[in-house]
C-alpha positions as CSV (number, residue, x, y, z in Angstrom):
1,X,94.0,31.3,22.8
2,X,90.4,29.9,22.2
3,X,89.6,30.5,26.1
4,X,91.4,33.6,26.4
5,X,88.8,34.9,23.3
6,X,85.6,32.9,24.9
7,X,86.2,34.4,28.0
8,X,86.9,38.2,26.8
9,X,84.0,37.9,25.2
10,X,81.3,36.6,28.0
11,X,82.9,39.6,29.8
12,X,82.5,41.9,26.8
13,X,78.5,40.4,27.0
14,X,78.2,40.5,30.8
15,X,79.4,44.7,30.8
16,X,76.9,45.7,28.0
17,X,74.4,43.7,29.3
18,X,74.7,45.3,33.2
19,X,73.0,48.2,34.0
20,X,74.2,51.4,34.8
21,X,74.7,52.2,38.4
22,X,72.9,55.2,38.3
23,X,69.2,53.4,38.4
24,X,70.0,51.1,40.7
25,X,69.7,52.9,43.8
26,X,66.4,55.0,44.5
27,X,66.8,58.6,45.7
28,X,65.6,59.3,49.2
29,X,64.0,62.7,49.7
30,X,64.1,64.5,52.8
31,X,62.3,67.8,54.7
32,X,66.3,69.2,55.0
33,X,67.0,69.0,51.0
34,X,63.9,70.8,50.3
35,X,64.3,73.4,53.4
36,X,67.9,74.1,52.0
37,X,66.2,74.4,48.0
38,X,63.7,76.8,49.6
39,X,66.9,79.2,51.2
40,X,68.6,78.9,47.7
41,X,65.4,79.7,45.8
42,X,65.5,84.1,44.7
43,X,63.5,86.3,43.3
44,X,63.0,87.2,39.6
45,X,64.0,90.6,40.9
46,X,67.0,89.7,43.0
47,X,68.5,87.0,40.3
48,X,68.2,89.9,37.4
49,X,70.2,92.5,39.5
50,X,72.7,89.5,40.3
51,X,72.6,88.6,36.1
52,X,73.2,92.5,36.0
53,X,75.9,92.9,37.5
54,X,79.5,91.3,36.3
55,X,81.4,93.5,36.8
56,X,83.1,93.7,33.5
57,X,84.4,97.1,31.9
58,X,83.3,96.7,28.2
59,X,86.3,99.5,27.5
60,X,88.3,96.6,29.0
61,X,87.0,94.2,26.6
62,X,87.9,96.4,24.1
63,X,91.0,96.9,24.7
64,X,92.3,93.5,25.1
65,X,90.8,92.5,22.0
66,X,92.9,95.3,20.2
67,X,95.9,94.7,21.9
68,X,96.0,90.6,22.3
69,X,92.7,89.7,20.7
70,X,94.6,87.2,18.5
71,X,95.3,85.1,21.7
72,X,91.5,85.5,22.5
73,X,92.5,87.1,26.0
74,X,89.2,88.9,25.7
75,X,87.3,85.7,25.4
76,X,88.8,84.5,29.0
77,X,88.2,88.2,30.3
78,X,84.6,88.0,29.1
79,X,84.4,84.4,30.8
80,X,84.4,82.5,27.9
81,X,86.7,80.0,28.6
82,X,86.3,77.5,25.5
83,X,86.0,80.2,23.0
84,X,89.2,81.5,24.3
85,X,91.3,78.4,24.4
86,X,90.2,77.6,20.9
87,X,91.0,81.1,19.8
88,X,94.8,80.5,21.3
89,X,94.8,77.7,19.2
90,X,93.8,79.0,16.0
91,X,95.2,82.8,16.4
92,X,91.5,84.2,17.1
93,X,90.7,82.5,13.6
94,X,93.7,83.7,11.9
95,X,92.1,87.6,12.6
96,X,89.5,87.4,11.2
97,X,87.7,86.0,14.7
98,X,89.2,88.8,16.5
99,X,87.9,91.4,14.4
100,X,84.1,90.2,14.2
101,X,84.4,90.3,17.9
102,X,85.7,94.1,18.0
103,X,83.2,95.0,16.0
104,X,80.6,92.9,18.6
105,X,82.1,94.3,21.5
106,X,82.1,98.1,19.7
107,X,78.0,97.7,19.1
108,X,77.3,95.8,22.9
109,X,76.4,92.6,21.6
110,X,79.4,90.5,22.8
111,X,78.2,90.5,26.3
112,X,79.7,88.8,29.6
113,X,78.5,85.1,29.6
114,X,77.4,85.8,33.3
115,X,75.4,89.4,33.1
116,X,75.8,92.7,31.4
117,X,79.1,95.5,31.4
118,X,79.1,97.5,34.4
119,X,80.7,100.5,32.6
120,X,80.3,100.9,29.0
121,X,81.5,104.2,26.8
């Protein structure tokens, strides 16, 4: 029993005392990761008309927080995944969640998480 603890415990010592793998290997930098960064880069023009654009009916929003907004449907619609699944969970905080974010979507400040609404009323 004495061994068994002695030797748990060296290991215990030699795993918190080894370092991470992360660092131990340097990062090698090459002309074809910066060509490919340089094809990816956009404009400040081009990314905010991609940010603009969701296409994500805020009437659609709406309504699905009306109709199932308990559930937090409109969360997942909207692409708010977590918010959503936590909102399932908790019946859109018991209503009252849901109706805060009715009256958010009503006045345009629940937005998309990836843009704007492409039709609004």
């Amino acid at each position: 029993m004495k061994k068994s603890i002695t030797i748990l415990s060296f290991l215990f010592a030699f795993l918190l005392c080894t370092p991470s793998a992360e660092a131990s290997f340097p990062v090698k930098k090459n002309k074809e990761n910066k060509e490919l960064v340089a094809k990816n880069s956009v404009d400040k023009d081009d990314a905010s008309a991609t940010v603009a654009y969701s296409g994500k009916s805020q009437i659609a929003a709406l309504l699905l927080c009306w109709f199932v907004g308990i559930i937090g449907i409109h969360r997942f619609y909207l692409g708010y995944t977590w918010q959503g699944v936590v909102q399932l969970l908790t019946l859109g905080g018991l209503g009252i969640w849901t109706l805060i974010d009715f009256i958010r979507i009503i006045i345009g400040d629940l937005q998309p998480k990836n843009g704007s609404y492409t039709s609004t009323f």
